[in-house]
C-alpha positions in Angstrom: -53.9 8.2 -6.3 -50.9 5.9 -4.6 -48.1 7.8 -2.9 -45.7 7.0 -0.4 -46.7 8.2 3.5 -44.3 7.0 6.3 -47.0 4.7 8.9 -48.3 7.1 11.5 -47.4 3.8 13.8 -45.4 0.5 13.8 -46.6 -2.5 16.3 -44.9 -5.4 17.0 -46.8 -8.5 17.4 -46.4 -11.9 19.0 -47.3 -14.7 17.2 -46.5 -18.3 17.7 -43.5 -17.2 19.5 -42.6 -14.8 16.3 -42.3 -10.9 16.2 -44.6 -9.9 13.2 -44.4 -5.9 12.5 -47.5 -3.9 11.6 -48.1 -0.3 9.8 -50.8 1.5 10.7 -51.7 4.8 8.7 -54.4 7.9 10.2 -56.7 7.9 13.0 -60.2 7.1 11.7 -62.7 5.1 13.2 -63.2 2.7 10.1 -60.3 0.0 9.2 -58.8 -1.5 5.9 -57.5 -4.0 6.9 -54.9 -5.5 3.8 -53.8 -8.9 3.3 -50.9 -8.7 0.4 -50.1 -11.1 -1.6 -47.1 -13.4 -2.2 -47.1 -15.5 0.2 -43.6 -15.0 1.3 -43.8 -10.5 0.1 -43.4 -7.7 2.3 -46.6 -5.6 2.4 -44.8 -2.6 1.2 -46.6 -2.5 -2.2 -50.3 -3.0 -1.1 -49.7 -0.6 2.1 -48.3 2.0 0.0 -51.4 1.5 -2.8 -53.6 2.1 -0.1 -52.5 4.4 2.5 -54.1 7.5 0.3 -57.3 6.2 1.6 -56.3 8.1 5.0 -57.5 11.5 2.9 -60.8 9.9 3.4 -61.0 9.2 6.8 -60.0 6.1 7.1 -57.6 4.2 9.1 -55.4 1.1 6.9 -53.1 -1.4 9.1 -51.4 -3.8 7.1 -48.7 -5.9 8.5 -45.6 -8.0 6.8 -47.0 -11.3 7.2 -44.9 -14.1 8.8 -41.6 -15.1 7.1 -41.6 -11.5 5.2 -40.4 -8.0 5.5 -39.4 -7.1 8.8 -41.3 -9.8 10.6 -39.1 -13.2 11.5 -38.3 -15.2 9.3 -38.0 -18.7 10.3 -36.6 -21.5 8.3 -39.6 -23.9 9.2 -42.0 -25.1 6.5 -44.2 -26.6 8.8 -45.6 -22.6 9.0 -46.7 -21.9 5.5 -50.1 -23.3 5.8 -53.3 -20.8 4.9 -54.7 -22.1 8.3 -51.1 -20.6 10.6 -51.9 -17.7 8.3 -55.7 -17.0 9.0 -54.7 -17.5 13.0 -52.3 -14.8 12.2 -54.2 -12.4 11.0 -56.9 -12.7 13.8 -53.9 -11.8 16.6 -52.6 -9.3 15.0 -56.7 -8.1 14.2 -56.9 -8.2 18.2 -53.2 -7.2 19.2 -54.1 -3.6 17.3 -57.4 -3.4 18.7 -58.9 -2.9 15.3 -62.3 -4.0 16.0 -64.8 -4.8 12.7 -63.0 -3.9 9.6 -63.1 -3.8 6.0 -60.6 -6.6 4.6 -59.1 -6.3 1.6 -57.3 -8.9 0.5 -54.9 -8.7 -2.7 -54.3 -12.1 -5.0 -52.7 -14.8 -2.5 -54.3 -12.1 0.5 -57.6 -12.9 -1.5 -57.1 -16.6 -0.7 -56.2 -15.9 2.8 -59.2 -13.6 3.3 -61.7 -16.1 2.1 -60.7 -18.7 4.6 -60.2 -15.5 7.2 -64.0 -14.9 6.5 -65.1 -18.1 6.9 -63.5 -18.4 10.0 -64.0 -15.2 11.7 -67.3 -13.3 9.2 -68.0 -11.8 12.9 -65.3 -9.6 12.3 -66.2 -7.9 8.9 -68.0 -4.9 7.5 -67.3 -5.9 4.3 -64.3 -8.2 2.2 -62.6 -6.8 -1.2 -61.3 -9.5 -2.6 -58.5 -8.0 -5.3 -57.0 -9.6 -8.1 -57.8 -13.1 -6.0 -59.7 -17.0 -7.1 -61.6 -19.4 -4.9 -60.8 -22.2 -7.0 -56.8 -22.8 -7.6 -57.5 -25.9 -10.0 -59.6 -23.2 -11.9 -56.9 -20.9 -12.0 -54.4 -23.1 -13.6 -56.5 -24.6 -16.3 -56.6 -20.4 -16.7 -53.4 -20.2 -16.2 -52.4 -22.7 -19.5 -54.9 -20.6 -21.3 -52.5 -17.5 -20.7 -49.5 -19.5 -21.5 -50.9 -21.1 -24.7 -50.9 -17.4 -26.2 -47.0 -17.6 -26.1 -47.4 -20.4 -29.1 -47.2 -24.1 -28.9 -43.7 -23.9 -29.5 -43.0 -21.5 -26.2 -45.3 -23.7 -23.9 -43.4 -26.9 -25.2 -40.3 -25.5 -24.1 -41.2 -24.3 -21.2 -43.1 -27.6 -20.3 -39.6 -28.9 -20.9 -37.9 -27.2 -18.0 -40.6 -27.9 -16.1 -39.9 -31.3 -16.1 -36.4 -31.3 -15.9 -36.3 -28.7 -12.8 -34.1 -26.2 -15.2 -36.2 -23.6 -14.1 -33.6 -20.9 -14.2 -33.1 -21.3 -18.0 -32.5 -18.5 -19.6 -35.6 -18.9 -22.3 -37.3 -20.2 -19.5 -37.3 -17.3 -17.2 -37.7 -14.4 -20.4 -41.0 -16.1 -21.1 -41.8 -16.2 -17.4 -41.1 -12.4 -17.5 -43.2 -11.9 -20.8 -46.2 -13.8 -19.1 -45.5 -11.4 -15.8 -45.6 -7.8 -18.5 -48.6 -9.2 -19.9 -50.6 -10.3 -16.6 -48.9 -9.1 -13.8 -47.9 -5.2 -14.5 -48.6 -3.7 -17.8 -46.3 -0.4 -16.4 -43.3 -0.1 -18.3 -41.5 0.7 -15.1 -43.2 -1.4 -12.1 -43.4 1.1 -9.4 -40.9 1.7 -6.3 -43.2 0.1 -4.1 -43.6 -2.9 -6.5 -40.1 -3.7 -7.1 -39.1 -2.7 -3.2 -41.1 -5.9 -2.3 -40.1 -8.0 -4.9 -36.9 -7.4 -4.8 -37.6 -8.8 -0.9 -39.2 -12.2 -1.6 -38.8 -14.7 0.5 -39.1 -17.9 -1.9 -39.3 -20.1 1.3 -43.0 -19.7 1.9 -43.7 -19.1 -1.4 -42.2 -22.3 -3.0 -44.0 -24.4 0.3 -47.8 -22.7 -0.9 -47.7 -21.5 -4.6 -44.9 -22.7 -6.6 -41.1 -21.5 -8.4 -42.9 -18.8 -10.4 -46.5 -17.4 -10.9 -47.5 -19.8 -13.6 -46.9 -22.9 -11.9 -48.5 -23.8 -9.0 -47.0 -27.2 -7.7 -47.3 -25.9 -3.2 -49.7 -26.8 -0.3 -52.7 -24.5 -1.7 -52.6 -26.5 -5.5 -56.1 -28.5 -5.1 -57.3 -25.4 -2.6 -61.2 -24.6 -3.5 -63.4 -23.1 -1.7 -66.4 -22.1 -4.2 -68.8 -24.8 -2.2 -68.3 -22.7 0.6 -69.2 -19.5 -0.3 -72.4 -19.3 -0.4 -72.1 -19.4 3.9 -70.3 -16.1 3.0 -73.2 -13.3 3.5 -70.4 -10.2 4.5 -70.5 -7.9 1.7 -67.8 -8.4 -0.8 -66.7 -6.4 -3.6 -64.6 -8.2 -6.0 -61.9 -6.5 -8.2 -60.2 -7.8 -11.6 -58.0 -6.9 -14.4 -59.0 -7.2 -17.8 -55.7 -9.1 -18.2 -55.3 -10.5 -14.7 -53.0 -13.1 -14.6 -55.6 -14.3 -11.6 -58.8 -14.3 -14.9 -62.2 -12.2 -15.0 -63.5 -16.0 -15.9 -62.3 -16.8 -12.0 -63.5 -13.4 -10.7 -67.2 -14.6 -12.4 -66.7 -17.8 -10.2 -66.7 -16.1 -7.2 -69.4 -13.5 -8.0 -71.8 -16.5 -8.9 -70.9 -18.0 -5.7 -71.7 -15.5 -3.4 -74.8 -14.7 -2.0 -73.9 -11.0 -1.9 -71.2 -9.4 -4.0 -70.4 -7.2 -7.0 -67.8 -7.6 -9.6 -65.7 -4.6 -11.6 -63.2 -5.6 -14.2 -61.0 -2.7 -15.0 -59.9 -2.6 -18.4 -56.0 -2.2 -19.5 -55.4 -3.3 -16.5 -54.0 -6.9 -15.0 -53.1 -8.0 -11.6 -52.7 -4.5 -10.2 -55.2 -2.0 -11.1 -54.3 0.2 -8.4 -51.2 0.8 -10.0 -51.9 0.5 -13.4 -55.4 2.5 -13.2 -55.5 4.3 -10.5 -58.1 6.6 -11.8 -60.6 4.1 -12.4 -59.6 2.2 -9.0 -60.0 4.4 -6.3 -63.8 5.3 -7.3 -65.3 2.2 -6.9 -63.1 1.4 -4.2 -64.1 4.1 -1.7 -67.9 4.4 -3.1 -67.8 0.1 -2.0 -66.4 1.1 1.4 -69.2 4.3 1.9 -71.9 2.2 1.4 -70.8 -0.6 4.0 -69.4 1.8 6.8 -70.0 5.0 8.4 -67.4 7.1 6.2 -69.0 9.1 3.4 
């Protein structure tokens, strides 16, 4: 189970001229590695989901990713690419020393660890791809199909203030927040770590990537796809999903039919963070994933 353990170490990392700050937790010789997701969130709530896993024997690093936490912050759009990003992650990979490691990557860190994994499979005992697509035009047709349960009369309105950029409507934003109880968090009361790194959201990259809110996607990664490249993918990947993921079992199933060697759980009552929301089902098949692709039993 989650719980909050101050990071045994804190790094500071050079990249592209910018000081990005990384956490590492315990001493063991395998890594899990985490790429949260956002863009533009401190890592706080994926760190402090996963730091537990030092009671294993393993060692997690996870880092505040450009732009967030207590990293720089730069006002430059020309940074909020997936391709700066992957680069990113590779320095601060070799700036820690970490060697071959297990990357877990959480809904946007999903996206970021498929490309990472293209880019660098050398580097990888096996991928968890959490809560995360390979296909964003798949997601939003999945994405209407989430809003359309509001009622035709909901999505009409909020298609409305779509297009006239009155985004920070009132009814606008208490269906946004509906959608977010429903798909995001099913918790009553998100937890500490959840809220600290909302509540820290830098809107800069993620207007530049994603979009205003997390069921409109109008940024850079809109058309991203990269389901015609998976099947170069041969690291081991384990691939996690809500029952009532905002980010759909139906674009978990696209991945797992895409890859040439992966498994897929869905949790049920559960949505975009099953760590949180079951934690009891989680860790399980988390750490018997990581036992059989590393040296930890």
């Amino acid at each position: 189970m989650w719980r909050e353990i101050p990071p045994d170490d804190r790094f500071e990392v050079q990249v592209d001229g910018y000081r990005v700050v990384a956490y590492s937790f315990g001493s063991g010789d395998e890594v899990v590695f985490c790429l949260n997701g956002g863009p533009g969130l401190p890592c706080d709530y994926l760190r402090e989901a996963h730091s537990c896993l030092i009671d294993r024997g393993y060692r997690v690093v996870a880092f505040d990713q450009l732009g967030t936490g207590a990293s720089d912050r730069p006002h430059d759009d020309t940074l909020w690419t997936i391709s700066r990003y992957v680069e990113e992650t590779e320095t601060v990979r070799k700036a820690l020393g970490l060697g071959k490691v297990h990357l877990l990557g959480h809904s946007w860190g999903g996206w970021l660890g498929i490309d990472y994994a293209l880019a660098y499979p050398q580097n990888l005992k096996s991928l968890v791809l959490a809560d995360t697509v390979a296909d964003m035009p798949h997601l939003i047709s999945e994405l209407d199909r989430l809003r359309s349960a509001l009622g035709s009369e909901t999505v009409a309105m909020m298609q409305k203030h779509e297009a006239q950029g009155t985004l920070d409507h009132p009814e606008y934003q208490a269906a946004v927040t509906i959608l977010n109880y429903r798909h995001v968090c099913r918790l009553p009361d998100w937890p500490a770590p959840v809220r600290r790194s909302l509540e820290d959201w830098n809107m800069g990259p993620y207007g530049t990537m994603q979009g205003p809110n997390e069921f409109l996607y109008t940024g850079n990664l809109k058309d991203w796809n990269r389901i015609p490249d998976l099947a170069d993918m041969h690291v081991p990947t384990l691939i996690i999903v809500g029952e009532h993921d905002e980010l759909t079992p139906a674009c978990a199933l696209r991945m797992k039919l895409a890859l040439p060697d992966a498994e897929l759980k869905v949790f049920a009552n559960a949505s975009h963070m099953p760590f949180y929301e079951q934690p009891q089902d989680y860790y399980p098949v988390l750490l018997d994933f990581l036992s059989r692709h590393g040296t930890v039993q």
